[in-house]
C-alpha positions in Angstrom: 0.0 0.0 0.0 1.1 3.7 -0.4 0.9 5.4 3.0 2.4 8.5 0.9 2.8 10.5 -2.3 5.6 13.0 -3.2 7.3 14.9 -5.4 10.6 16.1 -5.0 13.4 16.8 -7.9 16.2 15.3 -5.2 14.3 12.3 -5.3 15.4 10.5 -2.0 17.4 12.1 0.8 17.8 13.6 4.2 14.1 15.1 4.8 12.2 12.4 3.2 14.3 10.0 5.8 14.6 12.2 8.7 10.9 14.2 8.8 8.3 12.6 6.5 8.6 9.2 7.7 8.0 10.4 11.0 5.0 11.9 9.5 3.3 8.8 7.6 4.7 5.6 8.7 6.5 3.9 6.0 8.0 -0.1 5.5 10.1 1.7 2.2 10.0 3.6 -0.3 9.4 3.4 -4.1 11.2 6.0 -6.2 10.1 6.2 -9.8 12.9 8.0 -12.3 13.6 6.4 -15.7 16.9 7.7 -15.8 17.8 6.8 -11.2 16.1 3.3 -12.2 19.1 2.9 -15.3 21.9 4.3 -13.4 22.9 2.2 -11.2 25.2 4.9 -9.4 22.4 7.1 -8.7 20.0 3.8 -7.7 23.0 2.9 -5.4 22.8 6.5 -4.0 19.2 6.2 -2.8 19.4 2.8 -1.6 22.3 3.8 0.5 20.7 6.3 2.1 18.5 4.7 4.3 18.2 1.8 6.6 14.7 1.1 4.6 13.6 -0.8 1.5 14.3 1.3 -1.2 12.7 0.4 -5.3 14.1 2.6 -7.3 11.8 1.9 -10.6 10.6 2.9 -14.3 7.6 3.9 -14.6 7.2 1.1 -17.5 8.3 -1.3 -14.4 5.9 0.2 -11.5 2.9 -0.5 -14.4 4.1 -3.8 -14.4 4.1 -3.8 -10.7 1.2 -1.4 -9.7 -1.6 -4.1 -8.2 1.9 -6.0 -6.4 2.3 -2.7 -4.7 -1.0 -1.7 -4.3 -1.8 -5.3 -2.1 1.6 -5.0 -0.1 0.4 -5.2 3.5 3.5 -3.1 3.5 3.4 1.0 3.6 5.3 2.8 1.1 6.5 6.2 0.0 6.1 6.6 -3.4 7.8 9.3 -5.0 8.5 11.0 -8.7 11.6 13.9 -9.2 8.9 15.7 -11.3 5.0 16.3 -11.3 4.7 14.9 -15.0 6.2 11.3 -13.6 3.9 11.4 -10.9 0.6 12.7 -13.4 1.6 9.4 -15.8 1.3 7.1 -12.6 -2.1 8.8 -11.2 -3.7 9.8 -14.4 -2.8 8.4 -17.1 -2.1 4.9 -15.5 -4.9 5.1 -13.3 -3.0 4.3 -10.5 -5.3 4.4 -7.0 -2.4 4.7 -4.1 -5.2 2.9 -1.2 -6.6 5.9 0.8 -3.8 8.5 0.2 -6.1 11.6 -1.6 -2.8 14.5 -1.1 0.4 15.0 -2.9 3.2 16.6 -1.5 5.0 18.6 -3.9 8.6 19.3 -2.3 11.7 21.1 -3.7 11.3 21.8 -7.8 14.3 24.1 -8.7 14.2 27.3 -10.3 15.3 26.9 -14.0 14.2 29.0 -17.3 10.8 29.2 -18.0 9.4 28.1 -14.8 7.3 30.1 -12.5 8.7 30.6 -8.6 5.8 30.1 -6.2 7.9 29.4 -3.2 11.6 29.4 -1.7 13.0 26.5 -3.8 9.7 25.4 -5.7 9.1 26.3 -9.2 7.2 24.9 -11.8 6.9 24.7 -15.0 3.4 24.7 -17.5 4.2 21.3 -18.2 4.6 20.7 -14.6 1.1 23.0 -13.9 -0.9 21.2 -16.4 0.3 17.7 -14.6 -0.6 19.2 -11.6 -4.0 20.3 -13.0 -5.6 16.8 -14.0 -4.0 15.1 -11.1 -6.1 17.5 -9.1 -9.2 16.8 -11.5 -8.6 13.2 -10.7 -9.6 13.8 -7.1 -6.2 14.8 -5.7 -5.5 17.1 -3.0 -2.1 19.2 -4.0 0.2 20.9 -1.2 3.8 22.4 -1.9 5.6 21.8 1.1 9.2 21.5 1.5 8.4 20.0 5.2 5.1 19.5 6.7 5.3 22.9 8.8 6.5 24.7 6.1 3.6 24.4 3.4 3.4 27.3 1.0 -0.2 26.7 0.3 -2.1 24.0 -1.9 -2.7 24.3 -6.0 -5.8 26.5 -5.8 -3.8 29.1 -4.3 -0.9 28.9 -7.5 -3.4 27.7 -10.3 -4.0 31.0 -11.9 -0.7 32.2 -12.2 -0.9 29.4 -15.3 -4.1 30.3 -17.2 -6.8 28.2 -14.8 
């Protein structure tokens, strides 16, 4: 089962360790990242980091896997570097994560063309649209580096991209 659903561009590393899985319980964590999941320095990297089970997948290999996951008595973090990764897994898959209805979107790094809506969280409107028809699909949206320092949720930042 998924206990909790993240976005972060870092993928795996000190806060996701340290302060979310203080937050929501977790068995392990499943990382999906084309390119982590076929370098096997950077899948190394994240498995070293933590005393938990780490899957560093692609997303071609969590479709395979989805219902395996989904029926794991086991609670995992599931987690995408980018809000397009995570909008093929919820949307366009149709993945259901158990009862988990809110995404966490964590750091997203400023970079050209992408809007700032936060201290170290910018998105594209790639990254917006994604963010738009996960949130059509039922989703609750929050951009929060760490739980007590949320920005806001999606309604707050959607019109800054033409919603």
């Amino acid at each position: 089962m998924i206990s909790f659903m993240r976005v972060d561009d870092r993928i795996i590393h000190g806060q996701i360790i340290t302060r979310w899985s203080k937050e929501y319980p977790c068995d392990g964590i499943i990382a999906v990242n084309d390119k982590a999941a076929t370098t096997p320095v950077l899948a190394q990297s994240f498995k070293a980091s933590t005393d938990k089970k780490v899957f560093v997948w692609t997303k071609e290999h969590f479709k395979e896997v989805q219902d395996k996951v989904l029926n794991s008595p086991k609670r995992y973090f599931l987690i995408t570097k980018n809000p397009v990764d995570m909008k093929e897994i919820l949307v366009d898959m149709g993945f259901v994560p158990s009862d988990v209805k809110r995404l966490i979107i964590g750091p997203c790094n400023d970079r050209p063309g992408a809007t700032k809506l936060g201290q170290n969280q910018s998105i594209t409107q790639e990254e917006a649209d994604a963010i738009e028809a996960i949130t059509k699909k039922g989703y609750d949206v929050e951009f929060a580096l760490l739980k007590e320092t949320s920005i806001g949720e999606w309604p707050k930042f959607r019109s800054k991209f033409g919603y």
